[in-house]
Kinemage of the C-alpha trace (Angstrom):
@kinemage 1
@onewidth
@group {chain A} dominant
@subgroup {mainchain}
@vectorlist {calphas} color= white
{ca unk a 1} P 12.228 -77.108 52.069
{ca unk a 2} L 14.455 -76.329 49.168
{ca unk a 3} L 15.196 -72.790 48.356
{ca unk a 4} L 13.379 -73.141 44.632
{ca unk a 5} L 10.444 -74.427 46.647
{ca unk a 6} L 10.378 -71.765 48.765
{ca unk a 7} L 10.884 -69.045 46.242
{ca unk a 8} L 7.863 -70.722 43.828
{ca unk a 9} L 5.769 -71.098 46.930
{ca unk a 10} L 6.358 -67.350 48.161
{ca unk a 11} L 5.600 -65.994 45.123
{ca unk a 12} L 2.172 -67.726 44.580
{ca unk a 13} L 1.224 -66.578 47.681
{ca unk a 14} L 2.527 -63.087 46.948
{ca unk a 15} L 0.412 -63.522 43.690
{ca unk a 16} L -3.095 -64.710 45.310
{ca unk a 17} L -2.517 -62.198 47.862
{ca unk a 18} L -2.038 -59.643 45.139
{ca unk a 19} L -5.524 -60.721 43.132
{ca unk a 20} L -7.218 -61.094 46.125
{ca unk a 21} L -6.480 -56.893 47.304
{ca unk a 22} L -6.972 -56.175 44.260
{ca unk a 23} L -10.076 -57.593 43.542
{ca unk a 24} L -11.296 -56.048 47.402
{ca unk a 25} L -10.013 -52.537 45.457
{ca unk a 26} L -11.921 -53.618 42.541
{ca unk a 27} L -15.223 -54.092 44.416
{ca unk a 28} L -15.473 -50.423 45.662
{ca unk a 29} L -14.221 -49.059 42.634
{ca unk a 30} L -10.559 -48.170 43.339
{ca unk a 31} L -8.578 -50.725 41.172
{ca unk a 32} L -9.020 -48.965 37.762
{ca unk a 33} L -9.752 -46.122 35.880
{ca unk a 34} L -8.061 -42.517 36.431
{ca unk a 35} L -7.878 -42.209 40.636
{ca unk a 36} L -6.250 -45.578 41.531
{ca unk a 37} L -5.656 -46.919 44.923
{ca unk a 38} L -4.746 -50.609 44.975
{ca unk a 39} L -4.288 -51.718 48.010
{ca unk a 40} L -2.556 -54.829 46.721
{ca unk a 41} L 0.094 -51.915 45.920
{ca unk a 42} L 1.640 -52.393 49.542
{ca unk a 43} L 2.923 -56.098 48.367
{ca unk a 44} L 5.767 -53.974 46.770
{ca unk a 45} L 7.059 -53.784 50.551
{ca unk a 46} L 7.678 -57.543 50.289
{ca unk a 47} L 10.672 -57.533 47.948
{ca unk a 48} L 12.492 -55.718 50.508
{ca unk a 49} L 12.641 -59.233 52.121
{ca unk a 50} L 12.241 -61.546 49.334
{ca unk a 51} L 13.657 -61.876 45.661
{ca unk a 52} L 10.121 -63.981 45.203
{ca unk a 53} L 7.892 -61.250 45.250
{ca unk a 54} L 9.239 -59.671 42.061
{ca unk a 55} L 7.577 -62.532 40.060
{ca unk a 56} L 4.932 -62.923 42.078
{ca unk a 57} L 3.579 -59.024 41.806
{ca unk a 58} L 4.168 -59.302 38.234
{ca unk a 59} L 2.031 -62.440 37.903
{ca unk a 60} L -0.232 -61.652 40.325
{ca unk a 61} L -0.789 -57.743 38.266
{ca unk a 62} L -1.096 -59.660 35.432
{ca unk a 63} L -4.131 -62.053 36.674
{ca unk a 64} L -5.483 -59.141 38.652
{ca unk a 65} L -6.148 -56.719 34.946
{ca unk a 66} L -7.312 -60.117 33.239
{ca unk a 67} L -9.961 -60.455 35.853
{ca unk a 68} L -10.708 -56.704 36.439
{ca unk a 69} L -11.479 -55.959 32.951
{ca unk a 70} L -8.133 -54.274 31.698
{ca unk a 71} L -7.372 -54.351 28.003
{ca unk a 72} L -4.229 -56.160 26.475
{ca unk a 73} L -2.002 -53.113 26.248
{ca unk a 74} L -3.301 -52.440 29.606
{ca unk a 75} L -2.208 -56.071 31.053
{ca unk a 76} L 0.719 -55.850 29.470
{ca unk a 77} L 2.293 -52.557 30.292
{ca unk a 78} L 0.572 -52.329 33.711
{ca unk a 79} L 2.094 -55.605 34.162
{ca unk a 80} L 5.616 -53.953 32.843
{ca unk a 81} L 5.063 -51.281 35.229
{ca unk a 82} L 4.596 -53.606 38.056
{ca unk a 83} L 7.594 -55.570 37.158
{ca unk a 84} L 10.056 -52.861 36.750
{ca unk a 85} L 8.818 -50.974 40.313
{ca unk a 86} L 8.973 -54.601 42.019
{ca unk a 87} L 13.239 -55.394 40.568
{ca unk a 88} L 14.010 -51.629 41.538
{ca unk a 89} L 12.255 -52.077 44.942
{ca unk a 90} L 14.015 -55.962 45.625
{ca unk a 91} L 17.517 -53.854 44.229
{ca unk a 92} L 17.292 -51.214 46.347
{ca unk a 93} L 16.272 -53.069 49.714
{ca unk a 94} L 19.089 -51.952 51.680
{ca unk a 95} L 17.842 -48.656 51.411
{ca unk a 96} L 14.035 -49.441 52.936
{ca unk a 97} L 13.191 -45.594 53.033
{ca unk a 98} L 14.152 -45.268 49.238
{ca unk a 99} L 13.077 -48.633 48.014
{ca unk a 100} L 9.455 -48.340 47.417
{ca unk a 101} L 10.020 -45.058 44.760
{ca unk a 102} L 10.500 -47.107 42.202
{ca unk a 103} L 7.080 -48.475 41.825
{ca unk a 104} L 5.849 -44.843 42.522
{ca unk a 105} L 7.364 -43.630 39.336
{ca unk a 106} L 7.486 -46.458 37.395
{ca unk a 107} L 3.616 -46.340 37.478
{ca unk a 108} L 3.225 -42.571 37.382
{ca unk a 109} L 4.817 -42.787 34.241
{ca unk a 110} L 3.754 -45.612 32.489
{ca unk a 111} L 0.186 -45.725 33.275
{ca unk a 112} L -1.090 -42.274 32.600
{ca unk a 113} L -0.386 -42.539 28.474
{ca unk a 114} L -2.501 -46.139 28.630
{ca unk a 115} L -5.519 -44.151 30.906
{ca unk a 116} L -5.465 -40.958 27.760
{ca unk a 117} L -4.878 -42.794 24.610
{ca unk a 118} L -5.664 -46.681 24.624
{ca unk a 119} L -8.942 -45.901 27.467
{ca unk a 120} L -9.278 -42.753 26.261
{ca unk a 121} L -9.969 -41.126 29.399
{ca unk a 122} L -10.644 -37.584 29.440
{ca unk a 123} L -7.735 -35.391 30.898
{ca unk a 124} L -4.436 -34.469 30.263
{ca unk a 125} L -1.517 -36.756 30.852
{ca unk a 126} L -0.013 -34.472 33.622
{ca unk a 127} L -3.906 -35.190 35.603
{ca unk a 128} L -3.232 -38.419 35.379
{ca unk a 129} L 0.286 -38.665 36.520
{ca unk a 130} L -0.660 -36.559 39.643
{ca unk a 131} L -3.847 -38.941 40.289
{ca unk a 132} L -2.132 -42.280 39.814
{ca unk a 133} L 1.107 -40.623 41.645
{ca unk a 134} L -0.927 -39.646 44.759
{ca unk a 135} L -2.519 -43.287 44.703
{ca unk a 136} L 0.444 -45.152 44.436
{ca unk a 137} L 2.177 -43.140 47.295
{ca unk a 138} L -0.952 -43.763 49.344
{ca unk a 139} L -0.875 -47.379 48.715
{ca unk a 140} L 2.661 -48.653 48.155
{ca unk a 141} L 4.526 -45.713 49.776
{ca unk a 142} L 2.303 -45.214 52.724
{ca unk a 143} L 0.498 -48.764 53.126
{ca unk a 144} L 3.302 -50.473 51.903
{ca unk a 145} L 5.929 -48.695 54.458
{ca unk a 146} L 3.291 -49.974 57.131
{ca unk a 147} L 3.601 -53.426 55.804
{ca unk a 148} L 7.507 -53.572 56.015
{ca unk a 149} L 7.640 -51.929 59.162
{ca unk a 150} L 5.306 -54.696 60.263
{ca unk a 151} L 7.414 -57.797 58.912
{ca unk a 152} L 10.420 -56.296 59.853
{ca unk a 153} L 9.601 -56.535 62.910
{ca unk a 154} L 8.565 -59.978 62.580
{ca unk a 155} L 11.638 -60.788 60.434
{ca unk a 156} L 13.873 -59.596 63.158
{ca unk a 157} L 11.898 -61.323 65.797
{ca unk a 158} L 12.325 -65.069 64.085
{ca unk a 159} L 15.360 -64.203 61.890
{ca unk a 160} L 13.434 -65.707 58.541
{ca unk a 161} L 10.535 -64.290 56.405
């Protein structure tokens, strides 16, 4: 298979998978709102081993606030956020134990302002740094530590992804 194949087709699946957590998330009430835990979050663990999964978190975020409800701004700067945690994660991948902060902070940060003033959530902004911060290290820094420790193993095992 060519590489561009195998990038494209990585990162679709990467997306679906994303949608599909989320929307799991979504169904017990976890995707949105001020305590987040996406459990699509662990997917960040993938661009340790693959430059596809940047685009295909960021498309798959995108699709996943479309069909959860989220407003424009929210698509498009939760999307940002997802983006900019996925390139820092994929850049930092020969530092595993490091490499899934980025998406940690990069949504701490830029989801709280979105939750106060374009939801207008009740709260202060510092609330909902802490409650999206403790989400996101549950799901990407806990579950998605699980996850690479998992293909790791696997990648080491069959030397590929």
């Amino acid at each position: 298979m060519k590489k561009s194949t195998q990038h494209l087709t990585q990162g679709a699946v990467i997306a679906a998978l994303y949608v599909i957590l989320t929307l799991l998330s979504n169904a017990f009430g976890l995707s949105s709102g001020v305590i987040q835990l996406r459990i699509s979050e662990a997917l960040y663990a993938l661009a340790i081993f693959t430059p596809s999964a940047v685009l295909g978190l960021f498309v798959g975020c995108i699709l996943s606030n479309i069909f959860v409800g989220g407003i424009l701004i929210d698509v498009i700067f939760g999307s940002i956020a997802t983006l900019i945690g996925a390139f820092f994660t994929y850049r930092l991948r020969k530092y595993p134990i490091f490499s899934l902060i980025p998406p940690i902070l990069s949504n701490a940060v830029i989801i709280p302002p979105i939750l106060k003033f374009a939801y207008g959530f009740e709260g202060s902004i510092w609330y909902f740094v802490l409650t999206v911060g403790i989400g996101e290290l549950l799901s990407c820094g806990v579950l998605g530590y699980l996850l690479y420790k998992a293909v790791s193993k696997q990648h080491i095992k069959n030397g590929t992804f």
